[in-house]
C-alpha positions as CSV (number, residue, x, y, z in Angstrom):
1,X,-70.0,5.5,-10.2
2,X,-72.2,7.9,-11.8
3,X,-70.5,7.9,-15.2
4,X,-71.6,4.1,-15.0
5,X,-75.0,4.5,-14.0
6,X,-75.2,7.0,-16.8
7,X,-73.8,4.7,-19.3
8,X,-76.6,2.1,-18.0
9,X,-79.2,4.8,-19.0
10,X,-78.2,4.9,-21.9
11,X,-77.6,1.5,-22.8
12,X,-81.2,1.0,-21.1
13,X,-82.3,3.8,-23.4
14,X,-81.2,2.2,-26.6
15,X,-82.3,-1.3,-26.0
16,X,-85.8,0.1,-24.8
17,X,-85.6,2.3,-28.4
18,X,-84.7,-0.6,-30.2
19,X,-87.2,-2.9,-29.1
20,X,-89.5,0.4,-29.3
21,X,-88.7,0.3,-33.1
22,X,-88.7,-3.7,-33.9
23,X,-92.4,-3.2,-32.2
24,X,-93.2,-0.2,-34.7
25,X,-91.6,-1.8,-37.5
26,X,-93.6,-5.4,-37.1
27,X,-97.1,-2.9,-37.5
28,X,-96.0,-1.1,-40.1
29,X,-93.8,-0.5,-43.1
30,X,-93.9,3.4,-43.2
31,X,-93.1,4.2,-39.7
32,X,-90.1,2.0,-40.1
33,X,-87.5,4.7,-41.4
34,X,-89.0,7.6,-39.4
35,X,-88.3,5.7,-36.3
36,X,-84.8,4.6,-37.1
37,X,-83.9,7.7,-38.2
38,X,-84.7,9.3,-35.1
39,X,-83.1,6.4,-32.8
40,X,-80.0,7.4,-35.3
41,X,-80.6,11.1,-34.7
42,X,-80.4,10.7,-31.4
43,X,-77.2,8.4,-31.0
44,X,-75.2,11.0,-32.9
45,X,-76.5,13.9,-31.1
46,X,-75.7,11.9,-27.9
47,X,-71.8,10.5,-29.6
48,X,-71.8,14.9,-30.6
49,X,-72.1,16.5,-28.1
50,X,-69.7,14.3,-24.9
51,X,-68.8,17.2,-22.6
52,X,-72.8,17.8,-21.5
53,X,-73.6,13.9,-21.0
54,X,-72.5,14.1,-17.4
55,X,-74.7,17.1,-16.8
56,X,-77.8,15.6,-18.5
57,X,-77.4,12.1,-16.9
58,X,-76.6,13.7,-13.6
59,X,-80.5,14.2,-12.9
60,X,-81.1,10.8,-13.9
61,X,-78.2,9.2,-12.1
62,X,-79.6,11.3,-8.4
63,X,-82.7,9.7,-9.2
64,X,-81.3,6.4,-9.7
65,X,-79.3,6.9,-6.6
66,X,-82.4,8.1,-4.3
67,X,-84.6,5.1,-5.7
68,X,-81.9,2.8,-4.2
69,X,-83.0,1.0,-1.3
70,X,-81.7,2.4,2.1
71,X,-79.9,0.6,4.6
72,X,-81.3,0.2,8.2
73,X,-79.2,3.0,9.5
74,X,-79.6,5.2,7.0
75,X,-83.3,5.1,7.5
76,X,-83.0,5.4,11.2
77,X,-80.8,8.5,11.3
78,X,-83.3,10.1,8.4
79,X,-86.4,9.4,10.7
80,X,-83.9,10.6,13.9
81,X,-83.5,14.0,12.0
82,X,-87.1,14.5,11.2
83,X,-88.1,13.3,14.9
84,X,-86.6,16.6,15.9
85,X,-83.0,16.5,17.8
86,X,-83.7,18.3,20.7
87,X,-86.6,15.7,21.9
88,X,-85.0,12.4,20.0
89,X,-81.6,13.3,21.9
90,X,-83.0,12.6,25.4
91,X,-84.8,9.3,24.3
92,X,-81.1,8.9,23.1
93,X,-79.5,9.2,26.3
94,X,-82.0,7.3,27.9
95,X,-81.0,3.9,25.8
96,X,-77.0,4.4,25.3
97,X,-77.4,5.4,29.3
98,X,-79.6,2.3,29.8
99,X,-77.7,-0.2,27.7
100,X,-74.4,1.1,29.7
101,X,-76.2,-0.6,33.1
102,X,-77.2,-3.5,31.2
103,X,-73.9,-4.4,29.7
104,X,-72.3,-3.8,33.5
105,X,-74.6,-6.1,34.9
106,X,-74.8,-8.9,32.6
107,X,-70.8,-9.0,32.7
108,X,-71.0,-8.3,36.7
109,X,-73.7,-11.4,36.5
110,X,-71.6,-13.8,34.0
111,X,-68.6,-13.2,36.5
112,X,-70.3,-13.9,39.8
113,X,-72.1,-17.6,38.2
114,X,-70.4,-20.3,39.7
115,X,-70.7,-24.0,39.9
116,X,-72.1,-24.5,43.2
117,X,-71.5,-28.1,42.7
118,X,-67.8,-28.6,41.7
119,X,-67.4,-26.2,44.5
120,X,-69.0,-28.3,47.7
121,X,-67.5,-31.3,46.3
122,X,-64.0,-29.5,47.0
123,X,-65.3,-28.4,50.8
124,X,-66.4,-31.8,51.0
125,X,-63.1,-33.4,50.5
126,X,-61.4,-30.8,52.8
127,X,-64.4,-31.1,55.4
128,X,-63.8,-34.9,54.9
129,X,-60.7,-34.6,56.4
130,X,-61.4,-32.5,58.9
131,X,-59.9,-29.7,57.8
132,X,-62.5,-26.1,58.0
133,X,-59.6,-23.5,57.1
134,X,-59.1,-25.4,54.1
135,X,-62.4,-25.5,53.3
136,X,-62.4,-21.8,53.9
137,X,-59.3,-20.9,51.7
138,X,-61.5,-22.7,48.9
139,X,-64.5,-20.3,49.4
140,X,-62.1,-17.7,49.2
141,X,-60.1,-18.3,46.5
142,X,-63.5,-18.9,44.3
143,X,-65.3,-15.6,42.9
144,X,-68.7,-15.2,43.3
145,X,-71.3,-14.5,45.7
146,X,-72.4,-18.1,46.5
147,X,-68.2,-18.9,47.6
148,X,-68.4,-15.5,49.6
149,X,-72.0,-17.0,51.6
150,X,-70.3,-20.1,52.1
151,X,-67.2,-18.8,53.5
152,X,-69.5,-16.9,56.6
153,X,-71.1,-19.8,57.1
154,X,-67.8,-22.4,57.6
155,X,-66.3,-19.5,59.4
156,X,-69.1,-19.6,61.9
157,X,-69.1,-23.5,62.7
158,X,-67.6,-23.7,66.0
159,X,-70.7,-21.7,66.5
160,X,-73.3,-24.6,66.1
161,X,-75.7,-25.0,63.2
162,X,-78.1,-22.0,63.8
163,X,-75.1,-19.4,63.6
164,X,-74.0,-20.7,60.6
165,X,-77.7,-20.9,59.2
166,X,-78.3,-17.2,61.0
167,X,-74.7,-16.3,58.9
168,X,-75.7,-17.8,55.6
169,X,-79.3,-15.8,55.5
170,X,-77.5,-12.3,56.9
171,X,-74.8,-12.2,54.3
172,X,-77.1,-13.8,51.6
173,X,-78.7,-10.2,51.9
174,X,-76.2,-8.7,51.5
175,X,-75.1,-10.4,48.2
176,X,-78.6,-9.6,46.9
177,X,-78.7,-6.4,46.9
178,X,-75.2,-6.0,45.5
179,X,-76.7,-8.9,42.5
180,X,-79.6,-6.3,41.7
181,X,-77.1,-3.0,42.1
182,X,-77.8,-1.1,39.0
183,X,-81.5,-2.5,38.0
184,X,-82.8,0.6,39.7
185,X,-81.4,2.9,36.8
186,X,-82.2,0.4,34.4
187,X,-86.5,0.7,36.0
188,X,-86.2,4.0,35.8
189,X,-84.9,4.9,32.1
190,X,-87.4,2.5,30.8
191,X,-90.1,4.1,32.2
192,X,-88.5,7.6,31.4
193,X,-88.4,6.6,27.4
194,X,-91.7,6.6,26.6
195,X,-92.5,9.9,29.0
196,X,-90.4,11.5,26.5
197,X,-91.5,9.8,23.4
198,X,-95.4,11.2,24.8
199,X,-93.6,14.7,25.9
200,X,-92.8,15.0,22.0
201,X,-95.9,14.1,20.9
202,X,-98.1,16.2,23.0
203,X,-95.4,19.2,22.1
204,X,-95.9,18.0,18.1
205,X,-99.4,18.3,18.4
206,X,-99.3,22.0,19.9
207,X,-96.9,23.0,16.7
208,X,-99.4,21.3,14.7
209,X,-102.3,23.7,16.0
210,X,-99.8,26.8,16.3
211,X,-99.3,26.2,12.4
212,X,-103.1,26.0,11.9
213,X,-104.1,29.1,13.9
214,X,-101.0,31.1,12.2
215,X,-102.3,30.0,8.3
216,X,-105.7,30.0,9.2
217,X,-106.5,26.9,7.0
218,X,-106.7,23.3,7.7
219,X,-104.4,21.8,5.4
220,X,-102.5,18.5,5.6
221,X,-98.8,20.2,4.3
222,X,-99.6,22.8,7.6
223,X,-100.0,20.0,10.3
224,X,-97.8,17.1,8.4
225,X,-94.8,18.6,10.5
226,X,-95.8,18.6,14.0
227,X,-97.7,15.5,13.5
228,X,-94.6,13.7,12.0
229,X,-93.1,14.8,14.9
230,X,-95.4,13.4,17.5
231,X,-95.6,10.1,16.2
232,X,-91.8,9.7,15.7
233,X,-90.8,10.7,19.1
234,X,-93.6,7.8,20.5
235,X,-92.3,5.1,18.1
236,X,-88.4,6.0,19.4
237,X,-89.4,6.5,23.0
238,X,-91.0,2.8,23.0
239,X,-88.8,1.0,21.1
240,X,-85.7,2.1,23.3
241,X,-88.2,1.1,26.8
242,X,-89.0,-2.3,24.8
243,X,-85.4,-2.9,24.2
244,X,-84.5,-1.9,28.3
245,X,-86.8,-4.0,29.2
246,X,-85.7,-7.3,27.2
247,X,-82.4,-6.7,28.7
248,X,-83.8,-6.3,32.2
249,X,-85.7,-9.5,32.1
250,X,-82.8,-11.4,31.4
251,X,-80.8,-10.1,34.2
252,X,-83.7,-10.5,36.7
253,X,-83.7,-14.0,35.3
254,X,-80.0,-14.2,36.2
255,X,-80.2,-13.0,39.4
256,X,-82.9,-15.5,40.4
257,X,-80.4,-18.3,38.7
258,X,-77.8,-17.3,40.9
259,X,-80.1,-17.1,43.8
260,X,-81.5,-20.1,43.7
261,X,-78.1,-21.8,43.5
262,X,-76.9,-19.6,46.7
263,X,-79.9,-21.3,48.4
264,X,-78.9,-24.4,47.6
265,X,-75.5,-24.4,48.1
266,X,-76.6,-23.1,51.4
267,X,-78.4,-25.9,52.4
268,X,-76.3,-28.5,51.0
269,X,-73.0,-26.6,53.0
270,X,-75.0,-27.4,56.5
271,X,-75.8,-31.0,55.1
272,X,-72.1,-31.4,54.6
273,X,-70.5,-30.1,58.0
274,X,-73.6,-32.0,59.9
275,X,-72.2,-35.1,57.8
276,X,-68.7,-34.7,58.5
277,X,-69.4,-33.4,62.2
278,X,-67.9,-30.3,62.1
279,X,-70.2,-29.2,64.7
280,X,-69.3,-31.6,67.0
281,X,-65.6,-30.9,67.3
């Protein structure tokens, strides 16, 4: 790869001379052999001497290569390095930590949705007919929290409508607070990000000054460092809290989804038995 960026050089090198030339030679007649001969000079020193090409183009061909454009990554892990491990690795942790939650959840969250609907028209048909176990065994055989809320109340129903009401609302607790299990730990390494992020900066800035008082002069090269520093653990500690916190929207978001359908699914259940009367019997 080199050799061929090297050869571009110097294929570059001799169109750019040769146009250099055509250029000198349209001003003036007397410049015209002086400039050939030197573009000639040069091609045969060049054809001459192959064995140090690769150590003259090599200079040329780094500079080539660090001129490129950087991927994404690449930049990140060279602003990572120059944010300082030991303060970037927590802010880190924080987000591989936080995104482990967040991917639990939204699976835990994709699993428990159900369709409330399809579901009651299947205890309908068995409430229809009589038939609460059957009604039951469908709740039970159905994943999710709204089948599981359903199930306590049809297996309160000999109970009258307020048990299985006072059933629905008990359990429904319960199934909340295993719907936002995890979100804690997802609050608290968003908030913890950007502590850290500050933490480096405030740390940065007391470098910065410790480099001043050592040299004794105010110069930018003294406090580029611990500056550099400061402002790259901020702009990693916020980006991982903003990405947390995308991430925990959307589940909130979920869980009210799925709340709002245990709610209704709730109310339509006692609509149902009252309609088929199941309390009655």
């Amino acid at each position: 790869m080199r050799k061929l960026i090297a050869m571009l050089l110097v294929f570059g090198l001799a169109v750019y001379s040769g146009n250099f030339v055509y250029a000198q030679d349209a001003e003036g007649g007397d410049q015209e052999g002086t400039e050939q001969m030197e573009a000639d000079t040069m091609a045969a020193e060049e054809e001459a001497a192959p064995a140090e090409e690769p150590e003259q183009e090599a200079a040329p061909a780094a500079e080539e290569a660090a001129d490129e454009p950087q991927s994404g990554y690449q930049v990140l892990k060279k602003y990572f390095i120059d944010g300082d491990w030991r303060f970037m690795s927590f802010v880190l942790v924080c987000l591989i930590l936080g995104l482990a939650f967040c991917i639990e959840r939204i699976i835990t969250l994709n699993i428990a949705t159900t369709n409330t609907d399809k579901l009651l028209s299947r205890i309908d048909e068995k409430l229809k007919s009589g038939d609460v176990q059957g009604a039951m065994e469908v709740c039970k055989s159905t994943q999710g929290p709204t089948a599981s809320i359903l199930y306590e109340g049809l297996k309160n129903a000999d109970d009258g409508p307020e048990a299985v009401e006072k059933a629905i609302v008990s359990y429904g607790s319960v199934q909340m607070g295993l719907l936002e299990k995890g979100l804690v730990w997802i609050s608290l390494f968003i908030a913890i990000a950007p502590m850290l992020g500050f933490m480096g900066t405030v740390i940065g800035m007391i470098q910065a000054f410790d480099r001043i008082e050592a040299v004794g002069d105010l110069s930018p090269s003294v406090v580029a460092g611990g500056i550099k520093v400061a402002l790259l653990t901020t702009v990693f500690g916020l980006i991982v809290a903003i990405i947390l916190q995308i991430f925990y929207n959307y589940i909130v978001s979920k869980i009210d989804g799925i709340v709002n359908k245990m709610e209704d699914a709730s109310i339509a259940l006692v609509d149902i038995m009252a309609a088929n009367d199941i309390f009655k019997k």
